[in-house]
DSSP file (Angstrom, degrees, kcal/mol; ACC not computed):
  #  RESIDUE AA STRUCTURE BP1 BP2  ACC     N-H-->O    O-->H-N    N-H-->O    O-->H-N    TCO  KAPPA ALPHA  PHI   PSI    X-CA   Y-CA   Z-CA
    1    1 A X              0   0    0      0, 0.0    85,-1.8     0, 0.0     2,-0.3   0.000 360.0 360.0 360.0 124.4    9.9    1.6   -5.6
    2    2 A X  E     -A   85   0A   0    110,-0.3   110,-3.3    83,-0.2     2,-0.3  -0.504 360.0-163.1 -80.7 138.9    7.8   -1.4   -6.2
    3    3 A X  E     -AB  84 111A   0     81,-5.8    81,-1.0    -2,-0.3     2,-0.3  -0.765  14.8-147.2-105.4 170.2    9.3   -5.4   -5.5
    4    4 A X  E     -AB  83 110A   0    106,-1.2   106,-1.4    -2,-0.3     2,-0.7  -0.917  12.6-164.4-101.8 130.6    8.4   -8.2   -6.4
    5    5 A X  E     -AB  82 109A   0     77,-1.8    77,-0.7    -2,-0.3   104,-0.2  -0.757  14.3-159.4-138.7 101.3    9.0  -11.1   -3.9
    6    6 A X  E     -AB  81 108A   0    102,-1.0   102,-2.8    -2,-0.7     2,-0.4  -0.548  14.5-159.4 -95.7 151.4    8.8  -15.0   -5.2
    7    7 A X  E     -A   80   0A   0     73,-2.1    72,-2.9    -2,-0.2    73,-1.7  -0.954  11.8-176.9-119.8 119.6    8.3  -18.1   -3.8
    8    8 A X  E     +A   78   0A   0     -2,-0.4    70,-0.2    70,-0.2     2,-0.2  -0.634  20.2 135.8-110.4-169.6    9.3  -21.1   -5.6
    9    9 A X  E     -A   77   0A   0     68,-1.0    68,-1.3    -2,-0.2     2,-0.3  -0.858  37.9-120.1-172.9-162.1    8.8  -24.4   -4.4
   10   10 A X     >  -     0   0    0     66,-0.2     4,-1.6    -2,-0.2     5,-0.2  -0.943  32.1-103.6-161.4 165.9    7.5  -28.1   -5.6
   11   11 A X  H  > S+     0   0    0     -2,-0.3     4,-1.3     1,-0.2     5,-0.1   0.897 121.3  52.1 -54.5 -40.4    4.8  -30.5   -4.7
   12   12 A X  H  > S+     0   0    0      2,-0.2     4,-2.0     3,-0.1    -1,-0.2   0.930 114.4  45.2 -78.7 -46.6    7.1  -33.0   -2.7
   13   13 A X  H >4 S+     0   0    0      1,-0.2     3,-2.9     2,-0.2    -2,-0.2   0.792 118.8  45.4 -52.6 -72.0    8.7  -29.6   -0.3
   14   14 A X  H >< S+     0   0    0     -4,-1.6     3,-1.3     1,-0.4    -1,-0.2   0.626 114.9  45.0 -57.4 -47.9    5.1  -28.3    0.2
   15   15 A X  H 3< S+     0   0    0     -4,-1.3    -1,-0.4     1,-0.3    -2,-0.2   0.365 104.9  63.8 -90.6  -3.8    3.6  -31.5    1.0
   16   16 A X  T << S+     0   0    0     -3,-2.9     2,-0.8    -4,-2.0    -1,-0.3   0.318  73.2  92.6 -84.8  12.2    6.0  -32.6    3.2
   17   17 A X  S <  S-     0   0    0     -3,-1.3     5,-0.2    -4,-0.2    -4,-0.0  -0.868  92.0-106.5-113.0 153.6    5.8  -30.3    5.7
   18   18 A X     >  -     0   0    0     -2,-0.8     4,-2.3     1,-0.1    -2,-0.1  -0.098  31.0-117.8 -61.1 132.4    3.5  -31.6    8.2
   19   19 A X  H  > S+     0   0    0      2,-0.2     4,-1.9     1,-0.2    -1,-0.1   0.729 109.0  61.1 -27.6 -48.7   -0.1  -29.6    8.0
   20   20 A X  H >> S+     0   0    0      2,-0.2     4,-1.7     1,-0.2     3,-0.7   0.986 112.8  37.1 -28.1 -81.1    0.0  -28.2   11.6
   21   21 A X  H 3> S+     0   0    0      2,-0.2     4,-1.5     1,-0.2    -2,-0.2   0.834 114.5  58.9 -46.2 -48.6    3.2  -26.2   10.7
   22   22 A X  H 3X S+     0   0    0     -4,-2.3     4,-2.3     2,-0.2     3,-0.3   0.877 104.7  48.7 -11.0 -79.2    1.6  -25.8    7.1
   23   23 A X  H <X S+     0   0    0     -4,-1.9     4,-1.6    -3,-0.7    -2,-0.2   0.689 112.9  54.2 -51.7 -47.4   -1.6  -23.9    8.9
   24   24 A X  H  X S+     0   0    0     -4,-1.7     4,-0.9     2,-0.2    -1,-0.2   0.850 104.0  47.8 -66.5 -29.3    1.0  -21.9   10.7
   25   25 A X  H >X S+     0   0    0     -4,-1.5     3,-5.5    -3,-0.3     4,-1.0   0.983 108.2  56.3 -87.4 -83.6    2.9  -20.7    7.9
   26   26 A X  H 3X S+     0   0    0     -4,-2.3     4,-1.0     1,-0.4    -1,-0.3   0.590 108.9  44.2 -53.9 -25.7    0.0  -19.7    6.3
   27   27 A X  H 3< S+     0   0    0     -4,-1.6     4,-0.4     2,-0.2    -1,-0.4   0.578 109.1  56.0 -80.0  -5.4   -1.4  -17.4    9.2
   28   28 A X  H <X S+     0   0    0     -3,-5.5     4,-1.0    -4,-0.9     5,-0.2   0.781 112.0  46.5 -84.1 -34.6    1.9  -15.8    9.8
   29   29 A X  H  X S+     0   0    0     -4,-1.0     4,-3.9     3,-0.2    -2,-0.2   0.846 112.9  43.6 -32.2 -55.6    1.8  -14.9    6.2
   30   30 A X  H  X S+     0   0    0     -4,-1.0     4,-1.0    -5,-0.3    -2,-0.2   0.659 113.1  53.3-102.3 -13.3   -1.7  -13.6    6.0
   31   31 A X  H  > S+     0   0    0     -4,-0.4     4,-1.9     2,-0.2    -1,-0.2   0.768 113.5  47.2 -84.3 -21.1   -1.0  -11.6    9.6
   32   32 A X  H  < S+     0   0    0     -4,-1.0     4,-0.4     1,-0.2     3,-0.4   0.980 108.7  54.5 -90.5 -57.1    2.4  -10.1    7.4
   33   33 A X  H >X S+     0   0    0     -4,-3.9     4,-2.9    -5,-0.2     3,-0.9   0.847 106.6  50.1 -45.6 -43.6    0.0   -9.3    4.5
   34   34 A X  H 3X S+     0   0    0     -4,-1.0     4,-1.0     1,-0.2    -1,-0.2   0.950 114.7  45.6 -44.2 -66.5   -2.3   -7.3    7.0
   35   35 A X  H 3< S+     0   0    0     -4,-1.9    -1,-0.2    -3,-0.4    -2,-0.2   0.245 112.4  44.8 -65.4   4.3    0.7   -5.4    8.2
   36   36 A X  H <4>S+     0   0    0     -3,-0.9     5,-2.0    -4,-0.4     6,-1.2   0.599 119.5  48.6-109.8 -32.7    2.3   -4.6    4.8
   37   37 A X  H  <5S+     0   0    0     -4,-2.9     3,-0.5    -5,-0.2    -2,-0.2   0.891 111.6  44.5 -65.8 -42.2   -1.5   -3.7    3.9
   38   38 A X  T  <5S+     0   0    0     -4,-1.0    -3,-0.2     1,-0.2    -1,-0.1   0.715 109.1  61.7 -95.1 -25.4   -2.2   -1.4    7.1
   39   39 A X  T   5S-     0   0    0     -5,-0.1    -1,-0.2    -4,-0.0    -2,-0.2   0.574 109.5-126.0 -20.5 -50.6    1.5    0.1    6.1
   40   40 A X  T   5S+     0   0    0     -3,-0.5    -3,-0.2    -4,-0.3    45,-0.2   0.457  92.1 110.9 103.0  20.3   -0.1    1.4    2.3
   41   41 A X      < +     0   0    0     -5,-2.0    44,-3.3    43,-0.1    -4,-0.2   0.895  54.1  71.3 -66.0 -53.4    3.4   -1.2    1.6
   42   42 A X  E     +C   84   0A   0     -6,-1.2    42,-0.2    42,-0.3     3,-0.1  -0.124  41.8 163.7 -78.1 134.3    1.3   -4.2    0.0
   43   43 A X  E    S-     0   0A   0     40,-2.1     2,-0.3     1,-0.4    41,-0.2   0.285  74.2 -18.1-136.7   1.0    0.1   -3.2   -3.5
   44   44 A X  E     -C   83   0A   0     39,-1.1    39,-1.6   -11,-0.1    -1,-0.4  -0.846  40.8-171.0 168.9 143.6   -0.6   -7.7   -4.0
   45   45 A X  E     +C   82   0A   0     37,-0.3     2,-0.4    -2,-0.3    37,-0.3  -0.892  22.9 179.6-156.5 140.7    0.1  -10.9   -3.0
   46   46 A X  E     -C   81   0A   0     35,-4.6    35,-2.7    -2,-0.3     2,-0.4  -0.941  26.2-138.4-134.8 126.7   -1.1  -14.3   -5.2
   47   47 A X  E     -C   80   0A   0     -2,-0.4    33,-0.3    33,-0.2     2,-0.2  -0.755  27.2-133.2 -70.0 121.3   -1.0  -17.5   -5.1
   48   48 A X        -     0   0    0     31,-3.0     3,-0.1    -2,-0.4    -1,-0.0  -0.546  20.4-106.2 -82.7 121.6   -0.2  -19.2   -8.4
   49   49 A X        -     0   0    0     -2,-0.2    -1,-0.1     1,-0.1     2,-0.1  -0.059  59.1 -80.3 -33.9 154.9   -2.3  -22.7  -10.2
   50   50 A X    >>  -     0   0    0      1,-0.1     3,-1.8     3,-0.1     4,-0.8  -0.162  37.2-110.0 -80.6-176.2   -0.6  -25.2  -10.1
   51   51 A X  G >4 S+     0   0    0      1,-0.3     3,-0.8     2,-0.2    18,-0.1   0.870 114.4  62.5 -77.1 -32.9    2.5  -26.1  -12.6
   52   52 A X  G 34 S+     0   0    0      1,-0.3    -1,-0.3    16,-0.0    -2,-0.0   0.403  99.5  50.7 -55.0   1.1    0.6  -28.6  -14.1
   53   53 A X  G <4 S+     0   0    0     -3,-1.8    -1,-0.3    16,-0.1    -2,-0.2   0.782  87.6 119.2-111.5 -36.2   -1.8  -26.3  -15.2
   54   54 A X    <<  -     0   0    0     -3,-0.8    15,-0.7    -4,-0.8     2,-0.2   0.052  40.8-156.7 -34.3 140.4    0.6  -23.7  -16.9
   55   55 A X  B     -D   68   0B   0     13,-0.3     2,-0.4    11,-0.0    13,-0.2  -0.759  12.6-155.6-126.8 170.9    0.7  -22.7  -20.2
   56   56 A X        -     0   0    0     11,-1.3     2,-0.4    -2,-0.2     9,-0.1  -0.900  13.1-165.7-150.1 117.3    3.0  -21.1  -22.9
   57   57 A X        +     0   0    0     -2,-0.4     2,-0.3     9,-0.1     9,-0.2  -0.871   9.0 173.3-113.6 142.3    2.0  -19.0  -26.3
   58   58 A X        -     0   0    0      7,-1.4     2,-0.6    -2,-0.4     7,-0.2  -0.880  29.9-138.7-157.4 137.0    3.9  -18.2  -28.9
   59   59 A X        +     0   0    0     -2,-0.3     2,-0.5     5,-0.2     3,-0.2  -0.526  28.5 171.4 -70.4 100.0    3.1  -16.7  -32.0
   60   60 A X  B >  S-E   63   0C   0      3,-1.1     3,-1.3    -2,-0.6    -2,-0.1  -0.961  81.4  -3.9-109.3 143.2    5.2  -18.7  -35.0
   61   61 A X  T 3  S-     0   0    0     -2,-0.5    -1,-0.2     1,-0.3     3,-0.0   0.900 134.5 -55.9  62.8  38.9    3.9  -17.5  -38.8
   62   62 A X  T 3  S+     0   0    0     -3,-0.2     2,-0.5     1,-0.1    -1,-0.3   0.635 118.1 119.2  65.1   4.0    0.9  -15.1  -37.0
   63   63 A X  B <   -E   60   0C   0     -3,-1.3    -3,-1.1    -5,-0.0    -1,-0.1  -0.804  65.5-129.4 -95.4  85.6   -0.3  -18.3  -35.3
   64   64 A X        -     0   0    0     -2,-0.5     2,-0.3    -5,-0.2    -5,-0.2   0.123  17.4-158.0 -30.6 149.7   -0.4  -18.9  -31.4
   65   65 A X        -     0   0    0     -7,-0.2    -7,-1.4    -9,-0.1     2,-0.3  -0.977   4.3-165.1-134.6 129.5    1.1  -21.9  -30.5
   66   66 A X        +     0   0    0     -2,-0.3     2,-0.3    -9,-0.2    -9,-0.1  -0.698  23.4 149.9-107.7 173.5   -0.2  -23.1  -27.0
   67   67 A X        -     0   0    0     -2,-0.3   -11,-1.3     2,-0.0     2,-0.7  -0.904  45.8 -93.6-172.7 150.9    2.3  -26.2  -25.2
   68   68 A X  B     +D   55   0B   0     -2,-0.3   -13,-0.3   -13,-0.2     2,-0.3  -0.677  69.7  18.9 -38.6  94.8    2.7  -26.8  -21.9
   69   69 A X        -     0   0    0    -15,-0.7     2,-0.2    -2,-0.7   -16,-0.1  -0.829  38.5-142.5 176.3-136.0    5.1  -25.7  -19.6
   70   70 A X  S    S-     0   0    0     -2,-0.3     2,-0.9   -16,-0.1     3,-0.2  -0.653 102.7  -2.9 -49.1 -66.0    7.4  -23.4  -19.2
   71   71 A X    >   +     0   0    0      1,-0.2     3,-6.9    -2,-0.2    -2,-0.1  -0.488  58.6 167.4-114.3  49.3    9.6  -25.7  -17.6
   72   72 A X  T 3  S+     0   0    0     -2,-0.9    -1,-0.2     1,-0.3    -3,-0.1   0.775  85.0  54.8 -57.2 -44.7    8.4  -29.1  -17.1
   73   73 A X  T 3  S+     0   0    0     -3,-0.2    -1,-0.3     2,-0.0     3,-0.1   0.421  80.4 119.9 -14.2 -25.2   12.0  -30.3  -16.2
   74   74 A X    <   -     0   0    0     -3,-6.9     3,-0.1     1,-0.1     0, 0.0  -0.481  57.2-152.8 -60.2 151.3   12.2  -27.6  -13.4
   75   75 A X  S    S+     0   0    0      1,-0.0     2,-0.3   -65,-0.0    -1,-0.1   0.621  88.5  20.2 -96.4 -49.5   12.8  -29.3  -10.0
   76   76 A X  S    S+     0   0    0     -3,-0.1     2,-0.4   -66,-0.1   -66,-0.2  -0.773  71.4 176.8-118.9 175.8   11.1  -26.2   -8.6
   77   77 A X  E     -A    9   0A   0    -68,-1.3   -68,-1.0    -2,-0.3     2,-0.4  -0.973  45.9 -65.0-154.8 177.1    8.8  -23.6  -10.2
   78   78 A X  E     +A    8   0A   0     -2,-0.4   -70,-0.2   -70,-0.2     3,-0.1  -0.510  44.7 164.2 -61.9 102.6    6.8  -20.4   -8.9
   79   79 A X  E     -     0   0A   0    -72,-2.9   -31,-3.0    -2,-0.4     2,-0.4   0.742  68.2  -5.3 -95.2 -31.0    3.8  -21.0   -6.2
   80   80 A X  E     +AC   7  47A   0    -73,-1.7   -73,-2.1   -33,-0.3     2,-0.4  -0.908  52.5 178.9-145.7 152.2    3.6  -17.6   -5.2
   81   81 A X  E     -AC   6  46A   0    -35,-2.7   -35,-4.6    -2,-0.4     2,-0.2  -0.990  11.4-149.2-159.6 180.0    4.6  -14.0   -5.1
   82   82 A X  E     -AC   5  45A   0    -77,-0.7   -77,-1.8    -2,-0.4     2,-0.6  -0.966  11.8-143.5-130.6 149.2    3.9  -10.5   -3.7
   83   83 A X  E     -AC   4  44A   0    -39,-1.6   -40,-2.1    -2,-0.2   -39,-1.1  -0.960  19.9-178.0-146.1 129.5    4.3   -7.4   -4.8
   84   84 A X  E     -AC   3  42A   0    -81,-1.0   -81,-5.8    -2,-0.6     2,-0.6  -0.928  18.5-148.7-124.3 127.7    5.4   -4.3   -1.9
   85   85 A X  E     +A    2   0A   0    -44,-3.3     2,-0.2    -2,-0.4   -83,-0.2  -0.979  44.0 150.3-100.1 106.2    5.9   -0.5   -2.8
   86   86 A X        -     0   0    0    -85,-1.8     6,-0.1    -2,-0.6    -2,-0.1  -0.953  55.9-101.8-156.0 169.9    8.6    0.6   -0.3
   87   87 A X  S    S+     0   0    0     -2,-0.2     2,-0.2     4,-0.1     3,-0.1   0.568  88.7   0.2 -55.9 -35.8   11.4    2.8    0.2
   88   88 A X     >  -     0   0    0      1,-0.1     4,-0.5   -87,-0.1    -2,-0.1  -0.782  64.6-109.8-139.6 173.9   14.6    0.8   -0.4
   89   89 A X  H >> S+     0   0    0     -2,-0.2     3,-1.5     2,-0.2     4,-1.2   0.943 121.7  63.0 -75.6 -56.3   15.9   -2.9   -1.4
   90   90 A X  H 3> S+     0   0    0      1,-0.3     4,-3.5     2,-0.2    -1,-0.2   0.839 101.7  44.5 -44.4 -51.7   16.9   -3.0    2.1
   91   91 A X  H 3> S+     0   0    0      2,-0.2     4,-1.2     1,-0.2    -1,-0.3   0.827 111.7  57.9 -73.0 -22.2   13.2   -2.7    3.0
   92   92 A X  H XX S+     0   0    0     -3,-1.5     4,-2.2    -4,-0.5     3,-0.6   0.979 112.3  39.9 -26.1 -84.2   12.6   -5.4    0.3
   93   93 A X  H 3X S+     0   0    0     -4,-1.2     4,-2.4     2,-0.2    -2,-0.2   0.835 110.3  55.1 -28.0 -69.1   14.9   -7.6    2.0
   94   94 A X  H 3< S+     0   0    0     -4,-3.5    -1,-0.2     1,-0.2    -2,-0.2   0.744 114.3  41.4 -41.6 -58.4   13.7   -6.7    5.4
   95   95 A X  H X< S+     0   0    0     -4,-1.2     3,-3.8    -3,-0.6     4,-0.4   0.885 112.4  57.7 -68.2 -60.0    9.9   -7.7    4.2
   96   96 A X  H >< S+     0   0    0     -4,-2.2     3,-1.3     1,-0.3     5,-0.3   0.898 107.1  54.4 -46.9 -47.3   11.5  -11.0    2.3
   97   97 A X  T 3< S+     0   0    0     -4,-2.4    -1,-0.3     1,-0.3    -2,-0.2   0.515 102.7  50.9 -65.9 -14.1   12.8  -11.8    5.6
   98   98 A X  T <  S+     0   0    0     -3,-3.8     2,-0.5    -5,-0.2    -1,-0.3   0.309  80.6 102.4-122.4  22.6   10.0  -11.8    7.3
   99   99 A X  S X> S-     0   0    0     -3,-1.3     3,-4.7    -4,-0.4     2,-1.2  -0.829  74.0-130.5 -98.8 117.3    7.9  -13.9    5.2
  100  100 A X  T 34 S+     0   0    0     -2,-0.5   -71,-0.1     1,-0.2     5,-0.1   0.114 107.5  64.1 -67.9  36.1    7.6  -17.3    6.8
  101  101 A X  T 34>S+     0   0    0     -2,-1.2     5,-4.8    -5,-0.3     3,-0.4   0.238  83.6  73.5-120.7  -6.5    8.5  -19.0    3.3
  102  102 A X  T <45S+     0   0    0     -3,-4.7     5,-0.2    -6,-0.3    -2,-0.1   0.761  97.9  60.2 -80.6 -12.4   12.1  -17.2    3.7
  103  103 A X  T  <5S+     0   0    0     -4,-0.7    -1,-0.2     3,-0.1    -2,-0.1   0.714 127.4   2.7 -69.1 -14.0   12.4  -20.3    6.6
  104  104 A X  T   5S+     0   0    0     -3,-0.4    -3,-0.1     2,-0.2    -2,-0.1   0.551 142.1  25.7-132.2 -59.0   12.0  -23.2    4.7
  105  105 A X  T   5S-     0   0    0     -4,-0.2     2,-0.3     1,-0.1    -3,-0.2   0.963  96.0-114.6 -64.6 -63.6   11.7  -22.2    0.4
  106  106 A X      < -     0   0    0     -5,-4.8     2,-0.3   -10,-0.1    -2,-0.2  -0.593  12.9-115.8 127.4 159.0   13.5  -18.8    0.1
  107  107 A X        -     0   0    0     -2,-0.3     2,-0.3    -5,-0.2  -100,-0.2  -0.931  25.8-147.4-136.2 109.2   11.8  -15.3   -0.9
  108  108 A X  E     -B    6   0A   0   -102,-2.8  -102,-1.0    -2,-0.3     2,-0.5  -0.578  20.8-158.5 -76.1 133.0   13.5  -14.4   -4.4
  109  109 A X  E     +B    5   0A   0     -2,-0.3     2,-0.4  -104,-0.2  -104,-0.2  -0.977  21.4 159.2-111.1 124.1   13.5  -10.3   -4.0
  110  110 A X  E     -B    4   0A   0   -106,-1.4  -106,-1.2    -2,-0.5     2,-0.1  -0.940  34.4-113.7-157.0 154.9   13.7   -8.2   -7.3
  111  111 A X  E     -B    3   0A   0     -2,-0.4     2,-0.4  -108,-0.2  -108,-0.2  -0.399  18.9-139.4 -66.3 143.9   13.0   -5.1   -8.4
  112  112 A X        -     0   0    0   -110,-3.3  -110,-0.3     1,-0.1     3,-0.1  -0.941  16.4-177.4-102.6 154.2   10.6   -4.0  -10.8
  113  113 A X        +     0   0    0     -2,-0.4     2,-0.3     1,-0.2    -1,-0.1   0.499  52.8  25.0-111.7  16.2   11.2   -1.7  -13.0
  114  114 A X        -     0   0    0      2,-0.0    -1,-0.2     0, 0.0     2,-0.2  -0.937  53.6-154.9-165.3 119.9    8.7   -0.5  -15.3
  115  115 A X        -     0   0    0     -2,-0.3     2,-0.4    -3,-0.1     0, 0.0  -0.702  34.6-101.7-116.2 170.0    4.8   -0.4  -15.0
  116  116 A X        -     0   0    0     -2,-0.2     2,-1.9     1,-0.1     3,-0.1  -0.534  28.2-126.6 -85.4 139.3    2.5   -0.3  -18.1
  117  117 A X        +     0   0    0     -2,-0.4    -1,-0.1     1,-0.2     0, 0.0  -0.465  45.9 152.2 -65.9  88.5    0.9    3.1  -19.1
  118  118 A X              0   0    0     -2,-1.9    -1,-0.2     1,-0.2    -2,-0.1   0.290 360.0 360.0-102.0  16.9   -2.7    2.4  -19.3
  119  119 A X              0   0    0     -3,-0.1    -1,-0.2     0, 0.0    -2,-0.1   0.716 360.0 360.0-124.8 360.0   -3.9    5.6  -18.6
């Protein structure tokens, strides 16, 4: 079963924790991506532009309409996520828990359920 595992955040959390710690995070991360890869567990992990950069279409009258957003109002919004094919939620969890972002942000866990048929 594939997860999805997000990280939300904002520019004032992220830039307040001191660089050092920063630098760490991000190599305990990219050593748990190794091990989720060398595992056949990892099927992605991305880091997302920032919110200020986001966009939102919607077709009114057959006509995109492009705006800003989603959420400019959000206190936090989506910097990252990953996406792990393993056996249970438990092992979801497990993985979520061991992402050094579950220490300071949270790691949002959810299932997916449905991939597209391209083939």
């Amino acid at each position: 079963m594939k997860y999805m595992l997000l990280i939300y955040g904002n520019e004032e959390q992220w830039s307040s924790v001191d660089p050092d710690l920063m630098a760490e995070v991000i190599r305990e991360t990219d050593s748990l991506n190794q091990a989720l890869f060398d595992s056949g567990e990892l099927v992605g992990g991305y880091g997302v532009a920032d919110q200020a950069d986001a966009k939102v279409v919607r077709v009114r009258d057959g006509a995109p309409a492009v705006t800003d957003g989603p959420y400019a109002e959000a206190k936090e919004y989506l910097g990252s996520f990953t996406i792990v094919d393993c056996d249970s939620l438990e092992r979801a969890l497990e993985i979520g828990a061991q992402n050094p972002a579950s220490r300071y942000w949270g790691v949002e866990v959810k299932a997916l359920l449905h991939e597209a048929d391209v083939g």
